[in-house]
SEGU-758608 format. One record per residue (C-alpha): residue in one letter; x negated, z negated, y. Coordinates in nm, 4 decimals. Layout:
residues N
+--------+----------+----------+----------+
| residu |        x |        z |        y |
+--------+----------+----------+----------+
|      A |        X |        Z |        Y |
...
+--------+----------+----------+----------+
This chain:
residues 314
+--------+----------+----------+----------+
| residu |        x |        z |        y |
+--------+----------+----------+----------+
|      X |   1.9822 |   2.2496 |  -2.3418 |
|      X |   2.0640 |   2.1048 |  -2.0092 |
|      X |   1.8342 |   1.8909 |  -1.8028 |
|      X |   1.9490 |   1.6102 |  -1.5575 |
|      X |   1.7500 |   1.4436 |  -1.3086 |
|      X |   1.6966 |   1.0623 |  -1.3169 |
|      X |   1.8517 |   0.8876 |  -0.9984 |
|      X |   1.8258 |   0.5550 |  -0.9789 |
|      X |   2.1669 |   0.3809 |  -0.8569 |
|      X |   2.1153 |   0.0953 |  -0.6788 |
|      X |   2.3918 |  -0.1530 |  -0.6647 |
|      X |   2.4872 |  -0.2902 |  -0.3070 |
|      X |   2.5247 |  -0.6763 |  -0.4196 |
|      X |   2.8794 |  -0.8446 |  -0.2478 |
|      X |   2.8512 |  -1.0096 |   0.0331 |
|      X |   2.9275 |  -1.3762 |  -0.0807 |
|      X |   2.9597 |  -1.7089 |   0.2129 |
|      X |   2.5996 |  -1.8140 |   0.2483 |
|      X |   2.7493 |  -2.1739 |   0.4002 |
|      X |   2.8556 |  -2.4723 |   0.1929 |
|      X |   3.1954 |  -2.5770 |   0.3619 |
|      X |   3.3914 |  -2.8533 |   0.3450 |
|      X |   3.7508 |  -2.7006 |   0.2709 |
|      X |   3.6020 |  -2.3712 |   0.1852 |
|      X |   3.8690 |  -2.1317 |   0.0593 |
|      X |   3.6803 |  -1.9479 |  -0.2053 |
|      X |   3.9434 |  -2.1185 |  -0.4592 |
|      X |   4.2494 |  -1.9528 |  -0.2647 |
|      X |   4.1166 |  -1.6061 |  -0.2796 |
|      X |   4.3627 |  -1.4705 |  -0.5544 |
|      X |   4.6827 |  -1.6453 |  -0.4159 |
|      X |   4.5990 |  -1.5086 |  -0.0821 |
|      X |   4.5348 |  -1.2091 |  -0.2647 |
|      X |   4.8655 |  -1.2055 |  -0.4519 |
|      X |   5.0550 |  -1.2531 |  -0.1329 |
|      X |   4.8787 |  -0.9533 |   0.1021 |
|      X |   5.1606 |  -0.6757 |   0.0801 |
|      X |   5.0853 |  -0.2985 |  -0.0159 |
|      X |   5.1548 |  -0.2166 |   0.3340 |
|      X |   4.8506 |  -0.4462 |   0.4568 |
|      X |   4.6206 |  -0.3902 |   0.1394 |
|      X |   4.6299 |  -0.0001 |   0.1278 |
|      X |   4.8704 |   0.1477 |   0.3780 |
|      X |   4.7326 |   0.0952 |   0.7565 |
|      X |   4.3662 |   0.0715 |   0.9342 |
|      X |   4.3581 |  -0.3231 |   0.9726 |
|      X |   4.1727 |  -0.5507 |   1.2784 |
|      X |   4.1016 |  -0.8476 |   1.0871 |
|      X |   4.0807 |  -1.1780 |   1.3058 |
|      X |   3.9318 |  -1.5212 |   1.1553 |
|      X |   3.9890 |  -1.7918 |   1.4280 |
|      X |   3.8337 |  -2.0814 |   1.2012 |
|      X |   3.5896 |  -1.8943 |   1.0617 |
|      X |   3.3898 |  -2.1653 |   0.8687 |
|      X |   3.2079 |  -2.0296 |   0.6118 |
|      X |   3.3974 |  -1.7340 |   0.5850 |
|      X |   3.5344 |  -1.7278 |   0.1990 |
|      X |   3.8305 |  -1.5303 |   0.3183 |
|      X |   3.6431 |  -1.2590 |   0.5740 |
|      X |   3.3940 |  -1.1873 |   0.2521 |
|      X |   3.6642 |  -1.1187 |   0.0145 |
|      X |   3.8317 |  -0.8806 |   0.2365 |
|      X |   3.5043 |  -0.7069 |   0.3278 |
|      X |   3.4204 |  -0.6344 |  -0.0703 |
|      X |   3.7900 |  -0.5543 |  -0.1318 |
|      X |   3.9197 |  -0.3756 |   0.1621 |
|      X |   3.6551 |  -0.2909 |   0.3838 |
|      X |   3.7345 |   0.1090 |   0.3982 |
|      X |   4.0829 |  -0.0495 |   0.5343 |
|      X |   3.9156 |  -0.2267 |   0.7986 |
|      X |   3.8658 |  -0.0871 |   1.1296 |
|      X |   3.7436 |  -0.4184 |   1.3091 |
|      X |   3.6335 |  -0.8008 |   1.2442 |
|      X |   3.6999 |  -1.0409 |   1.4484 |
|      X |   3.5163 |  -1.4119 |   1.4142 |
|      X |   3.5875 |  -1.7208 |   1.6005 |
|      X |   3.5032 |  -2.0593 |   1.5754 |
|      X |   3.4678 |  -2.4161 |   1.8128 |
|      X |   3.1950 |  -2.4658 |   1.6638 |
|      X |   2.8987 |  -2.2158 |   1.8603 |
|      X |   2.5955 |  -2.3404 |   1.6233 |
|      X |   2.8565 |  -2.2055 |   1.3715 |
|      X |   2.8887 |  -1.8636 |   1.5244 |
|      X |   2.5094 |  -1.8204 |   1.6463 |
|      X |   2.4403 |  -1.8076 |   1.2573 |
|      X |   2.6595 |  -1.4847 |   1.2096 |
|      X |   2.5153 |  -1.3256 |   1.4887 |
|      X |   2.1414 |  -1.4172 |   1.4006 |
|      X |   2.1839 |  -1.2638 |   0.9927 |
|      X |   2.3753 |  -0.9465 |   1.2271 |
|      X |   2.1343 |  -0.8986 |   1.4473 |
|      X |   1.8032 |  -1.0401 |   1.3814 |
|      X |   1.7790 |  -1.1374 |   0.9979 |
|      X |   1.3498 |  -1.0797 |   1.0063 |
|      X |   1.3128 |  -1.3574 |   1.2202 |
|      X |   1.5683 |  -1.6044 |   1.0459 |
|      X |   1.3946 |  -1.5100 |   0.6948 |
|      X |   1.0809 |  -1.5898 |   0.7844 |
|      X |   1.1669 |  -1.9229 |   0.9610 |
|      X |   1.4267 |  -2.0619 |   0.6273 |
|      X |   1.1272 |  -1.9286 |   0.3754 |
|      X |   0.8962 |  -2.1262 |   0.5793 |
|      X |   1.1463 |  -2.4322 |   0.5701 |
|      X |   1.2124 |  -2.3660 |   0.2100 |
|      X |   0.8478 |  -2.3413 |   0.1001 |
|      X |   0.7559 |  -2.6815 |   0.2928 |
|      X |   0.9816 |  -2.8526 |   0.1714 |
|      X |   0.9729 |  -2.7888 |  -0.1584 |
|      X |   0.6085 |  -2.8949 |  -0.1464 |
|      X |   0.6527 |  -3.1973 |   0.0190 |
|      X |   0.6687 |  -3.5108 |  -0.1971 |
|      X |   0.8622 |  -3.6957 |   0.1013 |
|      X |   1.1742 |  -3.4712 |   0.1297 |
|      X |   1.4269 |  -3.7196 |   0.3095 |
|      X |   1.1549 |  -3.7641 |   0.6030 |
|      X |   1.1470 |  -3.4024 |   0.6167 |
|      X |   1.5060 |  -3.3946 |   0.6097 |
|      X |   1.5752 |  -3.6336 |   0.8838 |
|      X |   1.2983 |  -3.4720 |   1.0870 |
|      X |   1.4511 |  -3.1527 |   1.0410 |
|      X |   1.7866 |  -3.2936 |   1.1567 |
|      X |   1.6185 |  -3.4436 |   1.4950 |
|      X |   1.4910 |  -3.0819 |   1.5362 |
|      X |   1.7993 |  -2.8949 |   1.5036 |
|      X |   1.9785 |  -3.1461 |   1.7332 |
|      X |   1.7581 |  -3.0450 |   2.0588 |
|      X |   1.6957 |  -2.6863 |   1.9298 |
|      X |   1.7452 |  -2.4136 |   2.1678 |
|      X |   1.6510 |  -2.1417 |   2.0258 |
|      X |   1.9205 |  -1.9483 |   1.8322 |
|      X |   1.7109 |  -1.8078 |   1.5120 |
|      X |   1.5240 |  -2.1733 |   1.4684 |
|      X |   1.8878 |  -2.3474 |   1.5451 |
|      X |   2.0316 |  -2.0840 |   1.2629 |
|      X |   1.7180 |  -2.1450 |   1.0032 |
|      X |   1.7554 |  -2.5597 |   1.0563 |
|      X |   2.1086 |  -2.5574 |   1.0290 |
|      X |   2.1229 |  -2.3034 |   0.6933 |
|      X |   1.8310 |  -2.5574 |   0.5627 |
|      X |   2.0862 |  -2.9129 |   0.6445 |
|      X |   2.3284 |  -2.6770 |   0.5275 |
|      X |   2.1775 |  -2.7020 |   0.1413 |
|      X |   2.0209 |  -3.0450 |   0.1735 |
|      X |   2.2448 |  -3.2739 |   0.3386 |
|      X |   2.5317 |  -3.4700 |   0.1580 |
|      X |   2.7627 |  -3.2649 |   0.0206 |
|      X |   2.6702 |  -2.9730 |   0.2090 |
|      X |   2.8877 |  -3.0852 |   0.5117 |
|      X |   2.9073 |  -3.0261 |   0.8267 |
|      X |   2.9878 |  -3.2945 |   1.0617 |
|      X |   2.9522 |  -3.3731 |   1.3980 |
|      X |   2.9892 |  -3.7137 |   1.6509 |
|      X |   3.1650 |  -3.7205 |   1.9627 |
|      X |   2.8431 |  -3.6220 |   2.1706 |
|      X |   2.8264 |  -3.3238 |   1.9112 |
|      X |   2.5048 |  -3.4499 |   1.7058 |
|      X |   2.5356 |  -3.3264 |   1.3598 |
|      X |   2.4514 |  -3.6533 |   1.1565 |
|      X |   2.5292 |  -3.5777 |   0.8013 |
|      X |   2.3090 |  -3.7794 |   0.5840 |
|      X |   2.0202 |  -3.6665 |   0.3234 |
|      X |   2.2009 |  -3.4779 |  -0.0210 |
|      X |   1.9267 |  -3.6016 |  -0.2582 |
|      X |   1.9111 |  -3.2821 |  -0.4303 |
|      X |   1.6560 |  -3.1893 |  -0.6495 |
|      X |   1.6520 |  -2.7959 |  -0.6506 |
|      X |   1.8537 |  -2.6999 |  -0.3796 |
|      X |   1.8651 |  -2.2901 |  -0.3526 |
|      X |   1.7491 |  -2.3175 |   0.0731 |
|      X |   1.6235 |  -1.9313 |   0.0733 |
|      X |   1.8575 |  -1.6813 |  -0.1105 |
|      X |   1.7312 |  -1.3512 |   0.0716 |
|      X |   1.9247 |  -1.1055 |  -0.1633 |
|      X |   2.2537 |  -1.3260 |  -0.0111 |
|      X |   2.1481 |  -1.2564 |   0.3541 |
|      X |   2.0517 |  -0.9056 |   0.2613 |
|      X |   2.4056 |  -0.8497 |   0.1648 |
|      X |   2.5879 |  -0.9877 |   0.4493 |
|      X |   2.3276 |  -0.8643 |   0.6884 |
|      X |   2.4194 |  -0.5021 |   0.5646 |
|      X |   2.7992 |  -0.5732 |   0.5446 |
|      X |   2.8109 |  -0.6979 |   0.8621 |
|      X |   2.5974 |  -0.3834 |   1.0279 |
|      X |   2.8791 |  -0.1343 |   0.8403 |
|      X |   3.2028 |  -0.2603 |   1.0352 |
|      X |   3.2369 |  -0.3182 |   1.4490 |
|      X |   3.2322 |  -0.6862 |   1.3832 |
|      X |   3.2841 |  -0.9391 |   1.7163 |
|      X |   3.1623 |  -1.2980 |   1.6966 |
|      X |   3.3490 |  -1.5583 |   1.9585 |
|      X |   3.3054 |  -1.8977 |   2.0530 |
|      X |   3.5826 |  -2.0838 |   2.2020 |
|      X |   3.9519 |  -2.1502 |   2.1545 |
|      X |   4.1423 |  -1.9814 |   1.8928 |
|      X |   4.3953 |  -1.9067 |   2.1632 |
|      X |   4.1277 |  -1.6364 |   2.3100 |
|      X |   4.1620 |  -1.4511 |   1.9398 |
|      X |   4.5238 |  -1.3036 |   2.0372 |
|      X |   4.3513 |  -1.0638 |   2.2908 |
|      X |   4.2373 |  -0.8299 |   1.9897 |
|      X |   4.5410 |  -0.8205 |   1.8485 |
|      X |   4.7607 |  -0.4913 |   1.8264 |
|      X |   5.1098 |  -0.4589 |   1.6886 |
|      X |   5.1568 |  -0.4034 |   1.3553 |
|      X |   4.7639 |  -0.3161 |   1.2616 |
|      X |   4.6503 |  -0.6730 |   1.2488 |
|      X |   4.6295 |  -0.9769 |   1.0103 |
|      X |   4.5189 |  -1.2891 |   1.1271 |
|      X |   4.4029 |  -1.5491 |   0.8633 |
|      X |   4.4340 |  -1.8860 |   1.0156 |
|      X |   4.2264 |  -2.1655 |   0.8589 |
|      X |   4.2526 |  -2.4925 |   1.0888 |
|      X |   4.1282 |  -2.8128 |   1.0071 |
|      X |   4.3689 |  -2.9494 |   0.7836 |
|      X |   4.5910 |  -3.2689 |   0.8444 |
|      X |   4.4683 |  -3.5563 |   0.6447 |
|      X |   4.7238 |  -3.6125 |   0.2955 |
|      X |   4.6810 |  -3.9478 |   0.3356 |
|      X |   4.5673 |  -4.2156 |   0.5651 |
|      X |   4.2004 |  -4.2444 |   0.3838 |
|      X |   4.1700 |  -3.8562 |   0.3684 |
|      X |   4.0808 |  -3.7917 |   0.7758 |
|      X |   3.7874 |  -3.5845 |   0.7524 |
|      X |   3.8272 |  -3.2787 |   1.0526 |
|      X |   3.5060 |  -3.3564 |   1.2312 |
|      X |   3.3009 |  -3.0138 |   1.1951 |
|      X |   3.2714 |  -3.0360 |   1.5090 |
|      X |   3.3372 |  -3.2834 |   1.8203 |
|      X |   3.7072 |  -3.3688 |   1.9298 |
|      X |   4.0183 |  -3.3856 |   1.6961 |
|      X |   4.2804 |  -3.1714 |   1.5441 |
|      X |   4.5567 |  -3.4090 |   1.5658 |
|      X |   4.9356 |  -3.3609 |   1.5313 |
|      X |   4.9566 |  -3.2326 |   1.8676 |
|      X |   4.6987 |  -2.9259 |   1.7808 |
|      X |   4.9090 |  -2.8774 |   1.4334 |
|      X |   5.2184 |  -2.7590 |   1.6864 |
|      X |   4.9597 |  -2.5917 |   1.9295 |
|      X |   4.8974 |  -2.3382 |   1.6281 |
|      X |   5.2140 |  -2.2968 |   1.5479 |
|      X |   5.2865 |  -2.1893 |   1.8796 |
|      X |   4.9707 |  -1.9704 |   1.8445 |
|      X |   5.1486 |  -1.8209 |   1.5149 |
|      X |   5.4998 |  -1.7500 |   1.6906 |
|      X |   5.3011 |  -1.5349 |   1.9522 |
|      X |   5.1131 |  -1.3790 |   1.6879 |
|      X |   5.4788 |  -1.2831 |   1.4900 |
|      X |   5.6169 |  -1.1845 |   1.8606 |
|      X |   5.3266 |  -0.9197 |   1.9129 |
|      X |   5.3945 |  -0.7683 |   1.5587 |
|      X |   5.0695 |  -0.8897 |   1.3851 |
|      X |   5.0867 |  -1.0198 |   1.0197 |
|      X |   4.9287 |  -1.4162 |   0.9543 |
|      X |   4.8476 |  -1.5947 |   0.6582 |
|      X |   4.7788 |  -1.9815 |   0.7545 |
|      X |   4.6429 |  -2.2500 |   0.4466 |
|      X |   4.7049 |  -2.6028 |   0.5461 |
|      X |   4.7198 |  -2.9501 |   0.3500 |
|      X |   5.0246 |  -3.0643 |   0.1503 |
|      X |   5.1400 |  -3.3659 |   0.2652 |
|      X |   5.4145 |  -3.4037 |   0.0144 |
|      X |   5.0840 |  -3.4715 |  -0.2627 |
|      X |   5.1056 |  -3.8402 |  -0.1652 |
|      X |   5.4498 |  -3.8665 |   0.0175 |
|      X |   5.7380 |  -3.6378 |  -0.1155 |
|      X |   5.9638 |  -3.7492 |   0.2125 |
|      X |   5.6998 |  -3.5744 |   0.4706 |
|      X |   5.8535 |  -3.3346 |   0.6039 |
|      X |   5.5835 |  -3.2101 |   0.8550 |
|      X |   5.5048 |  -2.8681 |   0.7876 |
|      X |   5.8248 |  -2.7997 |   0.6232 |
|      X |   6.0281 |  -2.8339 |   0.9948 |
|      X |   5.7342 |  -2.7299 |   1.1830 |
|      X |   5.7345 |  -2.3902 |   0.9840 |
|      X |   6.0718 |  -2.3491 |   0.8543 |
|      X |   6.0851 |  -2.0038 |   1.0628 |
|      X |   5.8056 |  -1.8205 |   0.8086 |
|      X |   5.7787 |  -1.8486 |   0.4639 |
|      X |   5.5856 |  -2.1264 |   0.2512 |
|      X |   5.4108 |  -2.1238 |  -0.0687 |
|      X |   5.2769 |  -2.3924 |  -0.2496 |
|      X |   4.9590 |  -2.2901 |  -0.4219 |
|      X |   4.7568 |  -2.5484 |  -0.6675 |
|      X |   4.3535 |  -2.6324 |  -0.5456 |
|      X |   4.0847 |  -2.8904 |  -0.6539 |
|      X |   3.9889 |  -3.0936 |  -0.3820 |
|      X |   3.6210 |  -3.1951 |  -0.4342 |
|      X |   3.5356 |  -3.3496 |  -0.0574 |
|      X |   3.5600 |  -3.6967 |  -0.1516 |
|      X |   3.3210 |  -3.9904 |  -0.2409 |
|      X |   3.4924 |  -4.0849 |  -0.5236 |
|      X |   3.5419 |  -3.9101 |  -0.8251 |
|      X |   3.8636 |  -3.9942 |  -0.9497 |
|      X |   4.0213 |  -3.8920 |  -0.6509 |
|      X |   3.8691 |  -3.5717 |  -0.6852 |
|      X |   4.1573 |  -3.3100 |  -0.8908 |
|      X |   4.4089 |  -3.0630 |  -0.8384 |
|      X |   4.6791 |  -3.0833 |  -0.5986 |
|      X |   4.8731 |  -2.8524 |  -0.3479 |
|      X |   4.8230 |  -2.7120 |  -0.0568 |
|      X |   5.0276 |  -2.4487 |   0.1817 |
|      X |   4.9829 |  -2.0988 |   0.2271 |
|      X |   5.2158 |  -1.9777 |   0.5016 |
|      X |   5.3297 |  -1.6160 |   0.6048 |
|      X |   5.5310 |  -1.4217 |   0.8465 |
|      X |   5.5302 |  -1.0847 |   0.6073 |
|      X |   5.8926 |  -1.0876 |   0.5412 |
|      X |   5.9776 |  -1.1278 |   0.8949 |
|      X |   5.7891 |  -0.8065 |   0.9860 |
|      X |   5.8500 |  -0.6161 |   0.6887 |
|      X |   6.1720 |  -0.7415 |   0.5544 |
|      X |   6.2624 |  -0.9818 |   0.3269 |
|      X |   6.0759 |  -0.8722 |  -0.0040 |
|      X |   5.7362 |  -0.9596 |   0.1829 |
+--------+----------+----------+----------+
């Protein structure tokens, strides 16, 4: 007769995107998967750089999936209120879990939520501290419209009031999990231009995931306001620039991007602009938009360099 001691396994939950985002790739996460060669999934130590970080659908799939094939994690994003959120759940999660479970209890014992809501808004606007900024803006985050995040020319965020009647403000097994995948890998958060991102970069160990703001599909669909200034034609060719100098130092990219042939089969756009790398057309429910029958499944672009630096089976 054999005795075995009881151990209790505990099971480290995934580390999931805590952020609504508009545009959020969650969807995309098998294509890109599908597309990621052996050589990048299993066969070198990778530096992983996000320039458009967002909410971070993409960064959290590769953590779960090939984190032991990660040596570094590199974050980027215009938007700084953005980035100060990573850091804060990083590097001082106690303080933002007490200030969202105070939110989160107040307001869901307050019969005038919208005045709280707008209140709340005002507040995060002039907020200067970082773990009270991060708390607000992962509060507007579940209560606004939509869960968007937009922002005016003078940088206010002034998304309206989402109406919702159980939103889910405080998930603290959700920051838990980030908070400890984040303290397991060197991970560096930037603010800034993408361009700075290329710095971290070393031949043939690094993949880039590029997730810009996308060019509207059609002359109604114009939403790339997350944060003030534009992302006009001019800033599509500025990234692909950024993606030839990316294929010139040896690094591997994946970039998403709209589909402009859903609406007009004669745009040609992204088709010249990136006839040097290789383009797939992948299907993906749009949801960001006001009405519901325009709501569905159409294309959008994943684009690579693989083949280019591992030959043409890539």
């Amino acid at each position: 007769m054999y005795l075995f001691e009881a151990k209790e396994i505990i099971e480290q939950k995934p580390a999931k995107p805590f952020l609504k985002w508009a545009g959020g790739k969650g969807q995309l996460l098998s294509e890109i998967d599908i597309l990621l060669p052996t050589e990048i999934k299993l066969g070198i130590k990778l530096t992983y750089i996000e320039p458009f970080i967002g909410s971070g659908a993409v960064l959290f799939d590769m953590l779960n999936n090939y984190k032991r094939n990660l040596k570094s994690v590199v974050i980027n994003d215009l938007n700084q209120n953005l980035v100060s959120v990573y850091e804060v759940i990083k590097n001082e999660l106690d303080k933002l879990k007490k200030e969202l479970k105070s939110l989160h209890e107040f307001y869901s014992t307050n019969n005038e939520k919208e005045e709280f809501f707008y209140n709340s808004r005002d507040e995060y606007n002039s907020a200067t501290d970082n773990v009270r900024k991060s708390a607000l803006l992962l509060f507007l985050n579940k209560t606004c419209f939509n869960g968007l995040y937009r922002e005016n020319s003078k940088g206010i965020f002034n998304v309206p009031f989402g109406k919702y009647k159980n939103p889910r403000i405080y998930n603290e097994e959700l920051l838990d999990a980030v908070h400890n995948v984040f303290n397991e890998i060197d991970i560096r958060p930037l603010t800034g231009d993408y361009f700075q991102t290329i710095d971290y970069c070393s031949r043939g160990t690094t993949l880039f995931y590029l997730d810009p703001p996308y060019k509207p599909i059609s002359k109604t669909s114009s939403f790339t306001a997350y944060s003030k200034g534009t992302f006009d034609d001019k800033e599509q060719e500025r990234l692909k620039m950024f993606c030839d100098e990316i294929t010139n130092r040896g690094c591997f990219f994946i970039l998403s991007n709209s589909d402009l042939k859903n609406y007009d089969k004669s745009n040609h756009f992204f088709d010249n602009l990136y006839s040097d790398y290789k383009i797939e057309r992948v299907k993906a429910k749009r949801v960001i938009n006001s009405k519901a029958e325009k709501r569905g499944e159409i294309n959008e672009l994943l684009i690579t360099n693989f083949y280019k630096l591992l030959g043409q089976n890539a």
